[in-house]
C-alpha positions as CSV (number, residue, x, y, z in Angstrom):
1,X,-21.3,15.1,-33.1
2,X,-22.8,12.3,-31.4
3,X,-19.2,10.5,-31.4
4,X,-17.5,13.2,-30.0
5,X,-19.8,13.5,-27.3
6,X,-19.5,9.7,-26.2
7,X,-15.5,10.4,-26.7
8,X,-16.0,13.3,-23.9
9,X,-18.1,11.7,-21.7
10,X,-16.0,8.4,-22.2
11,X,-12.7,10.8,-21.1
12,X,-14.4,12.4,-17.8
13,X,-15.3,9.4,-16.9
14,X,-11.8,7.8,-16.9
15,X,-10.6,11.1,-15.4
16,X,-13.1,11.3,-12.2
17,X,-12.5,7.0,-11.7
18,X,-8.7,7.3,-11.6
19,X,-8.9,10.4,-9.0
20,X,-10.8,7.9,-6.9
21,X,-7.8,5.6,-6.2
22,X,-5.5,6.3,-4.0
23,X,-1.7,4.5,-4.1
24,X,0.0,5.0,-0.9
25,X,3.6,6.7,-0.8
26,X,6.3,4.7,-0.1
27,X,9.5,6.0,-0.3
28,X,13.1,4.5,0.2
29,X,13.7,0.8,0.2
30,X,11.3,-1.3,1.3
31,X,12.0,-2.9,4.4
32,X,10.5,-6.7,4.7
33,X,10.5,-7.1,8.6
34,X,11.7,-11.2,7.7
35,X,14.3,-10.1,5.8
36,X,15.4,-7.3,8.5
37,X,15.8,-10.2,11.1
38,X,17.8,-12.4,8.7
39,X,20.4,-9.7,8.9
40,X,23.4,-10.8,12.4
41,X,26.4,-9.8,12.9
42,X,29.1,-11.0,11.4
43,X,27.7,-11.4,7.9
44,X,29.2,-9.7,4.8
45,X,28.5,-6.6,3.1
46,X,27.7,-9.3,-0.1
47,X,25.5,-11.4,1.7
48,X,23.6,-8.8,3.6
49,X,22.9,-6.2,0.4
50,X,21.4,-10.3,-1.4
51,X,19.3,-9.9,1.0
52,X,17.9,-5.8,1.2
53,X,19.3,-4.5,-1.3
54,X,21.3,-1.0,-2.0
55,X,21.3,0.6,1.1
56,X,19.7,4.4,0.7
57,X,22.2,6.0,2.5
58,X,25.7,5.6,2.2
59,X,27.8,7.6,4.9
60,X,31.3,9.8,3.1
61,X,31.9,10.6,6.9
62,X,31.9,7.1,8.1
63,X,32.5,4.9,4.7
64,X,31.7,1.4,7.1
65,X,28.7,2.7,7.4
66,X,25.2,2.0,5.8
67,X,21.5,3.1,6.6
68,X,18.5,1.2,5.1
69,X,15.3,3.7,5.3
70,X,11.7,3.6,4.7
71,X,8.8,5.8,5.3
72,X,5.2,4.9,4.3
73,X,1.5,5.5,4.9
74,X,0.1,2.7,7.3
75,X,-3.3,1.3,6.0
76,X,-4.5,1.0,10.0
77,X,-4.0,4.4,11.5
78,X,-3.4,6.8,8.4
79,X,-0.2,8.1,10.1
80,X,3.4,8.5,8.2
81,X,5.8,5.8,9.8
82,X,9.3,5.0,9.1
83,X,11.7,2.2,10.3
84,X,15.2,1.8,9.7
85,X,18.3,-0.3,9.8
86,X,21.8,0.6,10.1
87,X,24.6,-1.3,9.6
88,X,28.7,-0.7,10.2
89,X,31.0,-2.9,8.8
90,X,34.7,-3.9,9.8
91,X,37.6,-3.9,7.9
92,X,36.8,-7.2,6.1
93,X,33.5,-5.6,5.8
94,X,31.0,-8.0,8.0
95,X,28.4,-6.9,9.7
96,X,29.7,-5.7,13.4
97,X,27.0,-3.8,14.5
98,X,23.3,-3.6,13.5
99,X,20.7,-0.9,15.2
100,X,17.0,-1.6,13.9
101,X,14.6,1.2,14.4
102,X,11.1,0.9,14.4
103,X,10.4,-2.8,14.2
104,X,9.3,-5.5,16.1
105,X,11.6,-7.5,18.5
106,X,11.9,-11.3,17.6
């Protein structure tokens, strides 16, 4: 009885701790803001998925064309931000233009 008891209690506990932490969403790939400003034009498709990986977003319209996304919870403010980077490729498939949305200018 007594075991049982200390079992419960032991459970309820572990229950009302864990619904005090709270992970942050992050969802699509996560975008380093270094690694974002490695990326120039005119390196390859290779090179440049080394260094951010799969790109989310691969376009059947335009198939040059990549988009890396990210949307997350900042810490500071609470709001829901997203930045993203999108790449097209020439034929040889290097980097010939790069728009970055939502970072910081180096």
């Amino acid at each position: 009885m007594i075991r049982t008891f200390i079992t419960a209690t032991a459970i309820s506990a572990c229950l009302l701790l864990s619904a005090c932490l709270h992970e942050p969403i992050h969802q699509g790939n996560r975008l380093d803001g270094d690694k974002i400003h490695q990326i120039t034009e005119g390196n390859t498709k290779f090179a440049i998925e080394q260094i951010l990986g799969s790109p989310i977003l691969n376009s059947t319209l335009h198939p040059n064309r990549v988009t890396y996304y990210e949307e997350f919870d900042d810490e500071e403010s609470g709001k829901l931000l997203w930045r993203s980077i999108e790449i097209e490729y020439d034929d040889a498939l290097r980097a010939k233009k790069i728009t970055r949305t939502g970072f910081e200018e180096k």
